[in-house]
C-alpha positions as a Python dict, from the first residue, in 0.01 Angstrom:
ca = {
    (1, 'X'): (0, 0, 0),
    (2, 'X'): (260, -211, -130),
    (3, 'X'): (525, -19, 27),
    (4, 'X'): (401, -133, 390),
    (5, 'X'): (359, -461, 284),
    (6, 'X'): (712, -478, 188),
    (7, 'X'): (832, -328, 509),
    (8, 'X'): (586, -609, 702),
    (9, 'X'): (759, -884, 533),
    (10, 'X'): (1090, -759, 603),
    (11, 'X'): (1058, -736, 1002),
    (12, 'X'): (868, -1092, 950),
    (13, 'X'): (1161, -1307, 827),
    (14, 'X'): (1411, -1301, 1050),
    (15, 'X'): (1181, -1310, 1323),
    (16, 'X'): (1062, -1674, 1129),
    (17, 'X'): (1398, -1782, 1068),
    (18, 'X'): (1513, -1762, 1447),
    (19, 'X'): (1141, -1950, 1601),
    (20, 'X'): (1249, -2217, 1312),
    (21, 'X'): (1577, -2314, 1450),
    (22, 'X'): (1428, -2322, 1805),
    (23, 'X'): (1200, -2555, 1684),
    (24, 'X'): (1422, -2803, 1646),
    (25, 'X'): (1448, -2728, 1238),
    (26, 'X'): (1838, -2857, 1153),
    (27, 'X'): (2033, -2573, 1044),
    (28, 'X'): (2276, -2553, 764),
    (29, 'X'): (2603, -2745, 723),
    (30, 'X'): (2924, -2518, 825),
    (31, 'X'): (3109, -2374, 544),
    (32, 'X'): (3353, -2613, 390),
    (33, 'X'): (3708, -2589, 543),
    (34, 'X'): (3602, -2390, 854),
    (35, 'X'): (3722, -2609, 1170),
    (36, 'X'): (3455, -2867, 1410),
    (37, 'X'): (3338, -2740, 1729),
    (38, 'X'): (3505, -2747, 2019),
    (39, 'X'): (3315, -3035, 2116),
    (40, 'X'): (3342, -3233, 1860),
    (41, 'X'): (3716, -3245, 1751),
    (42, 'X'): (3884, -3592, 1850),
    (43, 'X'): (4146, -3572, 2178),
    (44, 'X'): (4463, -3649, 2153),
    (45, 'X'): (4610, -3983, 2151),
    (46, 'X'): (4783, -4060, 2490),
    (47, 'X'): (5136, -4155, 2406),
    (48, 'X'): (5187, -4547, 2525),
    (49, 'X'): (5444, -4508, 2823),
    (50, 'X'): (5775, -4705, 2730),
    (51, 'X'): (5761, -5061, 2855),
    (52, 'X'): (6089, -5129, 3136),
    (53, 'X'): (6328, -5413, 3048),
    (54, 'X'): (6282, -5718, 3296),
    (55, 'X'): (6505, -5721, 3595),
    (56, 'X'): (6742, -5954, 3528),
    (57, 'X'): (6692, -6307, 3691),
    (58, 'X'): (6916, -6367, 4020),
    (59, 'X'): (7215, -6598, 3983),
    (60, 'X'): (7167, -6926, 4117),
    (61, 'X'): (7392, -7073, 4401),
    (62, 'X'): (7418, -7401, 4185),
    (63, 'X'): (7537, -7179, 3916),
    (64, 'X'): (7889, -7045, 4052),
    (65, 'X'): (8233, -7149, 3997),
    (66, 'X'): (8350, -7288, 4284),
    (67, 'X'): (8693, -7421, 4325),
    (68, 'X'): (8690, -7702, 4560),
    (69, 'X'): (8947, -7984, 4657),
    (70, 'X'): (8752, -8276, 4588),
    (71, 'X'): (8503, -8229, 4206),
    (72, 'X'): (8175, -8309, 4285),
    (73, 'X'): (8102, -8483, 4009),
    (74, 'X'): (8337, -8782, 4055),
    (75, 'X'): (8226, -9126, 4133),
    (76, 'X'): (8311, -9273, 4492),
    (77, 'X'): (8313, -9621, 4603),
    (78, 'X'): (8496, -9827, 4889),
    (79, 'X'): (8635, -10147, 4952),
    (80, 'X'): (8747, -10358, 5277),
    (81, 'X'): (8879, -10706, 5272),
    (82, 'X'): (9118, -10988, 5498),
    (83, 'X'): (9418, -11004, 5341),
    (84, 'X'): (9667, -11359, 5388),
    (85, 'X'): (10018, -11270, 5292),
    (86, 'X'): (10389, -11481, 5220),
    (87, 'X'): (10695, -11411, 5306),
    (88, 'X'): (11039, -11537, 5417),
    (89, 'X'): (11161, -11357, 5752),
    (90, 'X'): (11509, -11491, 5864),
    (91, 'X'): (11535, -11715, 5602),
    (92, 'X'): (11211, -11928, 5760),
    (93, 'X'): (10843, -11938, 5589),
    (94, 'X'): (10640, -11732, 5781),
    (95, 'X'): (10236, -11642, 5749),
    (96, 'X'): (10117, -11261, 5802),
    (97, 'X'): (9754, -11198, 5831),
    (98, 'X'): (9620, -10848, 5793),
    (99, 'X'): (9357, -10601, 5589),
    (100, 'X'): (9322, -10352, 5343),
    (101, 'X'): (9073, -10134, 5256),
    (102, 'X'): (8986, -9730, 5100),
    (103, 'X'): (8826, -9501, 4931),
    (104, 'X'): (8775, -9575, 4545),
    (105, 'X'): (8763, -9218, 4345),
    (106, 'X'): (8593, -9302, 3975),
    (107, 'X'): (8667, -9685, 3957),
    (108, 'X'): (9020, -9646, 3943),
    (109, 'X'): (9214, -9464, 4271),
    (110, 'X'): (9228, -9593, 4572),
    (111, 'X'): (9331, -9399, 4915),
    (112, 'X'): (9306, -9627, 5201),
    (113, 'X'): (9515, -9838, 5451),
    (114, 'X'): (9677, -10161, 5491),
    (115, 'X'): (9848, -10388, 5795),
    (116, 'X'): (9992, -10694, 5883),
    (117, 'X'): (10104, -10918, 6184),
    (118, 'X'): (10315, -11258, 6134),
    (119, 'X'): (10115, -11525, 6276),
    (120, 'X'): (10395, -11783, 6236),
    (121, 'X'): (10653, -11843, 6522),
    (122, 'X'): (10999, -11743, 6370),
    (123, 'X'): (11276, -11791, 6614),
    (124, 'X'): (11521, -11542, 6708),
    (125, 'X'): (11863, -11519, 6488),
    (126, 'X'): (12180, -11626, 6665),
    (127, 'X'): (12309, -11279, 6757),
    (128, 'X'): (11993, -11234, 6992),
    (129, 'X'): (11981, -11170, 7368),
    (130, 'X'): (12072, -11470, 7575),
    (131, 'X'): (11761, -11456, 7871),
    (132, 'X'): (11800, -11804, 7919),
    (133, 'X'): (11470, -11951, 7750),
    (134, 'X'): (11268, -11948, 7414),
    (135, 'X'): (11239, -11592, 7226),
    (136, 'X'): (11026, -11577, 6930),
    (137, 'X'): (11052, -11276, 6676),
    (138, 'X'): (10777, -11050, 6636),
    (139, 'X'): (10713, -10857, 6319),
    (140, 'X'): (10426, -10612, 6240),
    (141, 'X'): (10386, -10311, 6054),
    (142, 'X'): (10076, -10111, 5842),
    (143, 'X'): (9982, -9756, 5692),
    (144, 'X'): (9926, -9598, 5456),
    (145, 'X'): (9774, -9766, 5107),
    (146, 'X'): (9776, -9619, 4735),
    (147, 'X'): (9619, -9787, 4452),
    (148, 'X'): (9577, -9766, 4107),
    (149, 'X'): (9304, -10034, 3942),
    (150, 'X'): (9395, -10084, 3520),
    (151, 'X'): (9058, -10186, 3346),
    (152, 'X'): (8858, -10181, 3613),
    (153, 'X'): (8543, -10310, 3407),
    (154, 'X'): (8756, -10611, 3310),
    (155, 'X'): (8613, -10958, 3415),
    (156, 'X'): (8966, -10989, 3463),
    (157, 'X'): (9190, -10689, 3554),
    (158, 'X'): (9530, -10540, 3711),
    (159, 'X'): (9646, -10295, 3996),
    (160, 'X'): (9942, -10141, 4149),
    (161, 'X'): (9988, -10012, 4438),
    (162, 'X'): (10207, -9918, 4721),
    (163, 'X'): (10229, -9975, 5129),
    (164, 'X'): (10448, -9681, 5317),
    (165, 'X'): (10381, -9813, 5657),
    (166, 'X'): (10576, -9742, 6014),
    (167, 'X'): (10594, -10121, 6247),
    (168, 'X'): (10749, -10299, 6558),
    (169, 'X'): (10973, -10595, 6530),
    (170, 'X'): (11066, -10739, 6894),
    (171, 'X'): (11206, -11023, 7083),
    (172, 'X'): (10887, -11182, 7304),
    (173, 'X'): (10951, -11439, 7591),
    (174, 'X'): (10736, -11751, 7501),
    (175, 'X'): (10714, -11783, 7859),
    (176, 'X'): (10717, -11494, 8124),
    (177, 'X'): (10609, -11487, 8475),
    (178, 'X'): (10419, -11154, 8638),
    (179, 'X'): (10805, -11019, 8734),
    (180, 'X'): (10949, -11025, 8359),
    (181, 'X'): (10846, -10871, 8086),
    (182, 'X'): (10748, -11025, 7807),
    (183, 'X'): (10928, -10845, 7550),
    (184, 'X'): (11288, -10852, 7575),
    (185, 'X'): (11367, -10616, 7261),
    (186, 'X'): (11201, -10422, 7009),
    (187, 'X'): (11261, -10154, 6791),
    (188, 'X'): (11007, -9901, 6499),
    (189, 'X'): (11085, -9952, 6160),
    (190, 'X'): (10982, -9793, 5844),
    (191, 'X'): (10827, -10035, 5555),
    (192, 'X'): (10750, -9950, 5143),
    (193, 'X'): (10611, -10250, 4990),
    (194, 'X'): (10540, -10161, 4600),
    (195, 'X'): (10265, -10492, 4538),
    (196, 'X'): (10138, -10550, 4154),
    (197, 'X'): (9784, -10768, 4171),
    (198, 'X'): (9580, -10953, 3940),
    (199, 'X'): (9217, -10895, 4046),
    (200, 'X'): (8933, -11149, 3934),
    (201, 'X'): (8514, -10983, 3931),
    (202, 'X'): (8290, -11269, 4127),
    (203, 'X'): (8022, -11052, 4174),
    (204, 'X'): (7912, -10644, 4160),
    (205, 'X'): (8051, -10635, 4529),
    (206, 'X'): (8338, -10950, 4589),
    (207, 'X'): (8629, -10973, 4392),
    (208, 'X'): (8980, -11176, 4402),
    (209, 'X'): (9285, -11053, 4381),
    (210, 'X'): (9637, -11236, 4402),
    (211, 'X'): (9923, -11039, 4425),
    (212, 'X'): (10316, -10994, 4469),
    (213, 'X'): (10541, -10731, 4568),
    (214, 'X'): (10894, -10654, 4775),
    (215, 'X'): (10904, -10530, 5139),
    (216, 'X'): (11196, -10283, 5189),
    (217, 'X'): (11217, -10216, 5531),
    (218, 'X'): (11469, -9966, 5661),
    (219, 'X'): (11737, -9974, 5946),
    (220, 'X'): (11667, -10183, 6237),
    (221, 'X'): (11807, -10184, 6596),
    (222, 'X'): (11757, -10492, 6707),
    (223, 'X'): (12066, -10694, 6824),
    (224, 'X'): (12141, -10955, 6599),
    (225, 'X'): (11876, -10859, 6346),
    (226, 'X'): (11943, -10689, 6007),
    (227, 'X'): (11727, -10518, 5745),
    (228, 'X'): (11762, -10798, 5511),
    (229, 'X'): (11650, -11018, 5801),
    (230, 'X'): (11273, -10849, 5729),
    (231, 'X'): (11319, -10747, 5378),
    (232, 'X'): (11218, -10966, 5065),
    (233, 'X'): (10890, -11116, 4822),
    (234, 'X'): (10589, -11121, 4953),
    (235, 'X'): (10295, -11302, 4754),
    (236, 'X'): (9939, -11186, 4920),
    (237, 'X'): (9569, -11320, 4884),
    (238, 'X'): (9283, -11101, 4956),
    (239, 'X'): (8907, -11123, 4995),
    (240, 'X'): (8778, -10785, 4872),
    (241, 'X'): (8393, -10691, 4941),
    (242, 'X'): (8250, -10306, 4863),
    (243, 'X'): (8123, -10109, 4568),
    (244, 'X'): (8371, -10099, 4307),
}
């Protein structure tokens, strides 16, 4: 008797162990050190992909080194101004009218032009043409004008500069009827006039300058006229209005 009821018992418990664990019973706890599911062991950490250096930023036009003639960062201005002048032309007074005027580069250099014409009637020397009436001598000659302004800022201030300047001198009829010509004689001369100025601020934009200088002109072939005929001091007046 109690060897079948041992053998019953036997075939009964693992039969009741496998209905408990489909009845949702929790089974027992892995043995320690053995390794997690399949399931349940963590993935992998993605490695982070390596971030790319910026491109670098393109170079700006206003950025390159460009040689150029004229700096851009200079400061330009300009002048213009009627201009009386002085001088002695065959040993008689005589009155020349003209202009001047450029392009100021930072307050101080000036690149411009200059001219004059004698207003005053200055007869002929002795050696002249004999026509048989009046001559009067004619005298006029401009160019090129450089400039250099000392202490511009000055309520009172200096310059140099210089006139290199081609002309005509020439004998003109004070009279002439339709079948003369009016000029008798004239010849093209060369003229450097080196001129050192005392200039006077009035306003932003009118100033006053004075000045005095030589006239060198070169040979002349004129009959009866010489160099030193057109040649000597000149003392000059002039009305200057720009933005200095």
């Amino acid at each position: 008797m109690s060897r079948n009821l041992l053998l019953l018992l036997a075939l009964l418990l693992p039969t009741g162990a496998a209905l408990s664990q489909e009845a949702g019973q929790p089974e027992a706890p892995p043995p320690a050190g053995a390794p997690p599911p399949a399931a349940e062991q963590p993935k992998p950490r993605e490695a982070s992909p390596t971030p790319k250096a910026p491109p670098p930023p393109p170079l700006e036009e206003s950025g390159r080194d460009v040689e150029t003639l004229v700096p851009e960062d200079i400061w330009s201005g300009g002048y213009g101004g009627a201009t009386m002048m002085y001088s002695r032309i065959l040993d008689h007074d005589a009155l020349f009218f003209g202009g001047r005027g450029g392009w100021i580069v930072n307050h101080r250099f000036v690149l411009g032009v200059a001219g004059f014409a004698m207003v005053t009637r200055v007869p002929p020397p002795a050696g002249a043409p004999n026509v048989g009436e009046d001559l009067r001598t004619e005298f006029r000659y401009g160019g090129l004008w450089l400039e250099y302004i000392l202490f511009p800022d000055k309520l009172v201030h200096g310059s140099i500069g210089t006139l290199l300047a081609g002309g005509d001198v020439a004998y003109r009829r004070l009279r002439h009827t339709d079948r003369e010509d009016q000029v008798v004689e004239n010849d093209v001369v060369f003229a450097a006039e080196p001129v050192i100025s005392l200039e006077l601020n009035i306003t932003r934009i009118f100033h006053l300058s004075v000045g005095a200088g030589y006239r060198y002109v070169g040979s002349v072939n004129l009959t009866g006229l010489r160099r030193e005929d057109l040649s000597g001091f000149t003392g000059s007046v002039i009305l200057k209005f720009g933005k200095f």
